[in-house]
Backbone as CSV, one residue per row, in Angstrom:
resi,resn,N_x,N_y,N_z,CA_x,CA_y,CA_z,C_x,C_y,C_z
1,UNK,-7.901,29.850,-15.128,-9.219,29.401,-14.741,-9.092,28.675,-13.393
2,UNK,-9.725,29.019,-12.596,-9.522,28.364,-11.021,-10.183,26.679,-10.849
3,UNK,-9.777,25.805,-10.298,-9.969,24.411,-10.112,-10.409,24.020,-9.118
4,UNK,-11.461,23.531,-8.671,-12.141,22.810,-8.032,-12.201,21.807,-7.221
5,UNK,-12.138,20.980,-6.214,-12.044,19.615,-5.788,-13.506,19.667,-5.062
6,UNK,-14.084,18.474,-5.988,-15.664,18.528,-5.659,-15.466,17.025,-5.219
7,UNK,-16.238,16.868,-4.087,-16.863,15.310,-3.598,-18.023,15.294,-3.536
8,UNK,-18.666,14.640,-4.104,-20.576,14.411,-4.220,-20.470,12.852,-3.640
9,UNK,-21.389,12.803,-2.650,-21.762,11.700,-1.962,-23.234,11.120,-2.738
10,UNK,-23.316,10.374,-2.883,-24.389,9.736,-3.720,-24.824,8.551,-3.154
11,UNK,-26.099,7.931,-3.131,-26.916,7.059,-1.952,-27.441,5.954,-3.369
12,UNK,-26.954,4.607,-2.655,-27.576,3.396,-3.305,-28.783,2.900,-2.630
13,UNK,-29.443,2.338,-3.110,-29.924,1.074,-1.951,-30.746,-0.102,-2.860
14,UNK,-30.652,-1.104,-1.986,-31.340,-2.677,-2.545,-31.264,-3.644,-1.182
15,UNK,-31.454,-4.794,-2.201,-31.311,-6.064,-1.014,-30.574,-6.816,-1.882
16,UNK,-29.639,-7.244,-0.791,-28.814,-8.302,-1.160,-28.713,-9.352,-0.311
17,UNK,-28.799,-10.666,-0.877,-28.341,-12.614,-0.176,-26.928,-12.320,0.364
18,UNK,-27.447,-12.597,1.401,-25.699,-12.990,2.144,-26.121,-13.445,2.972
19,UNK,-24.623,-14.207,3.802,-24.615,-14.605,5.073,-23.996,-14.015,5.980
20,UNK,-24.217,-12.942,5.775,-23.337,-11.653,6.698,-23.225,-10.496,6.430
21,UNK,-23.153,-9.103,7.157,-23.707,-8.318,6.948,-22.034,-7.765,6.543
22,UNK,-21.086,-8.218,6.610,-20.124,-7.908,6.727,-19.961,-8.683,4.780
23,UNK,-20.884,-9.449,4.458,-20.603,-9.905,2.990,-21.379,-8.951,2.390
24,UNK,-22.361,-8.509,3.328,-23.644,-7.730,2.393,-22.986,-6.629,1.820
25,UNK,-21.960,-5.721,2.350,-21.612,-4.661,2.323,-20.407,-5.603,0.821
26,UNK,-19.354,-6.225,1.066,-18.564,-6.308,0.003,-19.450,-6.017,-1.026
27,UNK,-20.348,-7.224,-0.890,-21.178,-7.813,-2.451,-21.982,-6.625,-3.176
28,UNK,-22.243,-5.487,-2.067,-23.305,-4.292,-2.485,-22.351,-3.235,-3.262
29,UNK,-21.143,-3.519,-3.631,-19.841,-2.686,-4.624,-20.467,-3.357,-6.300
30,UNK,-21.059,-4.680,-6.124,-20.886,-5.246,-7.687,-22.094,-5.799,-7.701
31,UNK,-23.149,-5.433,-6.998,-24.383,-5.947,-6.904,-25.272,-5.147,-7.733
32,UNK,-26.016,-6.347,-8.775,-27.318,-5.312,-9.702,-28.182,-4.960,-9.088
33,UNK,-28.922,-5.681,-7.937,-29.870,-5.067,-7.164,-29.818,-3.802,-6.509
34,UNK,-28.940,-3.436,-6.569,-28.595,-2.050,-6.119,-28.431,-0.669,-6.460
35,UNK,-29.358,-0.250,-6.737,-29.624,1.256,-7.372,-29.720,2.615,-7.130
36,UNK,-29.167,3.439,-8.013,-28.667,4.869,-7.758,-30.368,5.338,-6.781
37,UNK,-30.161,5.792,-5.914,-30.980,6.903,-5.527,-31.544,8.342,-5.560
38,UNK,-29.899,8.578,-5.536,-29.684,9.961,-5.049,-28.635,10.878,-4.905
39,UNK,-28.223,12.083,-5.194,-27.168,12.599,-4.234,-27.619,13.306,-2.908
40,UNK,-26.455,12.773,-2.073,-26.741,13.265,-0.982,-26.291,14.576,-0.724
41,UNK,-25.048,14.605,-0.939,-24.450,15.902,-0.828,-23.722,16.493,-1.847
42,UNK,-23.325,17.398,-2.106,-22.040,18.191,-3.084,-21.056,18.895,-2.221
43,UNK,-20.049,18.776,-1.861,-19.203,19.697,-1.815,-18.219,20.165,-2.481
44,UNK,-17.753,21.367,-2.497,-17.038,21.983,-3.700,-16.069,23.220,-2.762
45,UNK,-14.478,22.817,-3.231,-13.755,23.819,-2.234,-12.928,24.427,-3.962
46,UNK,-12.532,25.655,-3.630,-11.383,25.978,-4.925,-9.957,25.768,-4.314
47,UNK,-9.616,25.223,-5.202,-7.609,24.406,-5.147,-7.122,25.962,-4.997
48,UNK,-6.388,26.556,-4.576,-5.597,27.963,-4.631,-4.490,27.089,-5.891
49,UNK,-4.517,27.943,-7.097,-3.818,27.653,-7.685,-1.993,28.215,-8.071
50,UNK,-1.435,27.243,-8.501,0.405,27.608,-8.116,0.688,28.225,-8.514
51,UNK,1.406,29.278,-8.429,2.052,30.325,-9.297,2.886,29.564,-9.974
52,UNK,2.924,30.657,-11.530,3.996,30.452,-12.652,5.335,29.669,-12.211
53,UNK,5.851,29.084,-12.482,7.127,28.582,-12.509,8.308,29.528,-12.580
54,UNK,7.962,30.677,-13.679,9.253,31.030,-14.528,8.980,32.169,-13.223
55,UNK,7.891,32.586,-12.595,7.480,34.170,-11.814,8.444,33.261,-10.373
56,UNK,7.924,32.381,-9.835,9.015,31.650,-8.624,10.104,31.530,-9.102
57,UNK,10.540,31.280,-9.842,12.219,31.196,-10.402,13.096,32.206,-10.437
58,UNK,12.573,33.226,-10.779,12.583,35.002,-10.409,13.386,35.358,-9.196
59,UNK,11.980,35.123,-8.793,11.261,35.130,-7.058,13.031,34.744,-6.856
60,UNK,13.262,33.548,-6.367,14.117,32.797,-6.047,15.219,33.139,-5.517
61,UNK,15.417,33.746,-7.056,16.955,34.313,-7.475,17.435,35.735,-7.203
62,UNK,16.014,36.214,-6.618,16.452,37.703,-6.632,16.097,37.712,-5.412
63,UNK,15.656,36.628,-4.437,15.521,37.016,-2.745,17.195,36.430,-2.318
64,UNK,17.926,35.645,-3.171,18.919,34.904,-3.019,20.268,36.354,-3.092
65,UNK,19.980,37.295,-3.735,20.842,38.714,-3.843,21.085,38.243,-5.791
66,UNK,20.793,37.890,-6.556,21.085,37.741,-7.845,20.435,38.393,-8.671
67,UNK,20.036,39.766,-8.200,19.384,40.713,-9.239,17.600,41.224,-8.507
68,UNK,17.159,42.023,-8.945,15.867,42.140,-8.518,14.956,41.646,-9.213
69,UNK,13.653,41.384,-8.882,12.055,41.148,-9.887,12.305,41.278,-11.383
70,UNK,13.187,42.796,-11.483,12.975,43.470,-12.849,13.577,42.448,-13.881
71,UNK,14.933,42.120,-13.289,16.113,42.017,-14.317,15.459,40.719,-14.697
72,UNK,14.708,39.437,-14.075,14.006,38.318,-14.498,12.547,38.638,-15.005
């Protein structure tokens, strides 16, 4: 089954007390005033997935001169 690596960007917003915009941003990680919106984006790529272990091990041994494809 092929695998995925998806990143979805998703949008908060509120108001938050601070004395700095540079606190506003920490405090807006653990802040209740601050609520889901939205997603913004999805992206979605497919992982190329690894070949077999035992099929490279083969591979390996028989590009190395230790027999061909068949004999593994």
């Amino acid at each position: 089954m092929p695998v995925y690596k998806v990143v979805m960007t998703v949008e908060f917003e509120g108001e938050i007390e601070a004395d700095s915009q540079e606190e506003a941003e920490r405090l807006a990680i653990y802040d209740d005033t601050v609520f889901y919106q939205g997603v913004e984006s999805i992206e979605v790529e497919e992982i190329e997935e690894e070949p077999d272990d035992e099929t490279d091990d083969a591979y390996a041994l028989a590009s190395a001169g230790h027999g061909s494809d068949e004999d593994y």
